[in-house]
C-alpha positions, 0 to 999 in steps of 0.5 A, a space after each residue: 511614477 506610474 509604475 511605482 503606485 502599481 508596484 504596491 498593488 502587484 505585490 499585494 496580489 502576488 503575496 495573496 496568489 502565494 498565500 492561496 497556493 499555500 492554503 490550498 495546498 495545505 487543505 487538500 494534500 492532507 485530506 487526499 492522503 485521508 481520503 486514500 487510506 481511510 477508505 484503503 484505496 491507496 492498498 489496492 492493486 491499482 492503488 497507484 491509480 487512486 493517487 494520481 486521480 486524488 494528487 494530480 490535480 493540485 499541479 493544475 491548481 498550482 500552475 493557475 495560481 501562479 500564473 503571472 508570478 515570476 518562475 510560474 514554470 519552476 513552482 509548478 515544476 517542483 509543486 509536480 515533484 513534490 507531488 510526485 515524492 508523496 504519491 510515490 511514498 503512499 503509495 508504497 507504504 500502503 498496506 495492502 487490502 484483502 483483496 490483494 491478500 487473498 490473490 497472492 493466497 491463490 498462488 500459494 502451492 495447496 499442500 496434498 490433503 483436503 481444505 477444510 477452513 479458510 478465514 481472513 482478518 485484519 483490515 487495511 487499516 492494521 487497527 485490528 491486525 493487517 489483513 491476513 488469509 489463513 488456510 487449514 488443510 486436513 493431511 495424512 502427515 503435517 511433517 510430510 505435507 510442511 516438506 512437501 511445501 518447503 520444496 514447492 515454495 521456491 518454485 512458485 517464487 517465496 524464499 525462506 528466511 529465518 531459522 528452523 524454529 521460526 521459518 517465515 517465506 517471503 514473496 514482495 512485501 508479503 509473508 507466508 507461514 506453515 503451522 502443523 498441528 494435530 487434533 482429534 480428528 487427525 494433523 492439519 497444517 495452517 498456511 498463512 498469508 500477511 502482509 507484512 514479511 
C-alpha cells in the first residue's frame, strides 16, 4: 500500500524534472545560437571553440535534471548528440568574419605591379553584404597581370570554375574575383575576396 500513495508524488516529480529540462533547454539553445551569431563568434577561426563553450554544458544541465528518471544515461546520451548536430550545423554555416577574410587575402598571389587601395565591407551578419577584401593594383597591362594570376592561382590552392566571361576562383567556402579596368592614370586590376564561391 505504501508504494502506491508514493507513486502519485514520483510521478509528479518526474513530470516536473522533464517539464524543467524542456523548458531550459528551450531557453538556452535559442539564446546560445543568438549569442553566437549576433556577436559573429561562431565565424571566427576558432569558431568551433564558441560553440562548445556555449552548448556543452546543457549535457551537464540535462544529466542533473534527469537524474532518478529511468534511461538518465540515454536522455543525456541523445541530449549530447542533439547537441553535438547544432553545434556542428552552426558552426559550419557560419559566415566567416573579416578577420578570416582578410587572412585568406594574405595568401592570394600579389599580381606584378604596386597596391594602390585596399578596402573591406560586409559584416558577419550579411545585412549589408558578407564580408569582403578588395585589392586594387596599379600594372602595366591588366590582361598580362589577370594571366599572370590565372596561372599562379592554382599553385597557391584556387580553382577555376565558370566561363570565360564570369570566371570566379575557388578556395574552401571562399571566392576570389580579378576585375581589370583602366582609368586616367593607366590599368588597374581589382582582386576580390568573399566569403561565399
Amino acid at each position: 500500500m505504501a508504494t502506491d500513495a508514493r507513486a502519485p508524488g514520483r510521478s509528479v516529480r518526474r513530470l516536473a524534472q522533464v517539464g524543467a529540462l524542456v523548458l531550459i533547454w528551450l531557453v538556452w539553445v535559442p539564446v546560445a545560437e543568438l549569442v553566437l551569431v549576433f556577436f559573429g563568434l561562431s565565424g571566427q577561426e576558432q569558431g568551433w571553440m564558441w560553440v562548445a563553450a556555449l552548448l556543452l554544458p546543457l549535457v551537464g544541465v540535462t544529466w542533473l535534471c534527469t537524474l532518478g528518471l529511468p534511461h538518465h544515461r540515454g536522455i543525456t546520451a541523445v541530449g549530447a548528440v542533439v547537441l553535438l548536430a547544432v553545434g556542428a550545423a552552426t558552426a559550419a554555416s557560419a559566415t566567416p568574419d573579416d578577420e578570416r577574410v582578410w587572412k585568406v587575402m594574405q595568401a592570394v598571389p600579389a599580381p606584378s605591379g604596386q597596391l594602390v587601395d585596399e578596402d573591406s565591407s560586409g559584416s558577419s551578419w550579411c545585412t549589408w553584404g558578407c564580408p569582403e577584401q578588395l585589392r586594387t593594383y596599379a600594372v602595366a597591362d591588366s590582361a598580362t597581370s589577370v594571366e599572370e594570376l590565372r596561372r599562379s592561382l592554382p599553385r597557391a590552392g584556387w580553382g577555376a570554375h565558370g566561363d570565360a566571361e564570369d570566371l570566379r576562383w575557388c578556395r574552401s567556402d571562399f571566392g576570389l574575383r580579378l576585375r581589370p579596368w583602366h582609368d586616367e592614370s593607366g590599368d588597374r586590376l581589382d582582386v576580390l575576396v568573399t566569403t561565399s564561391c
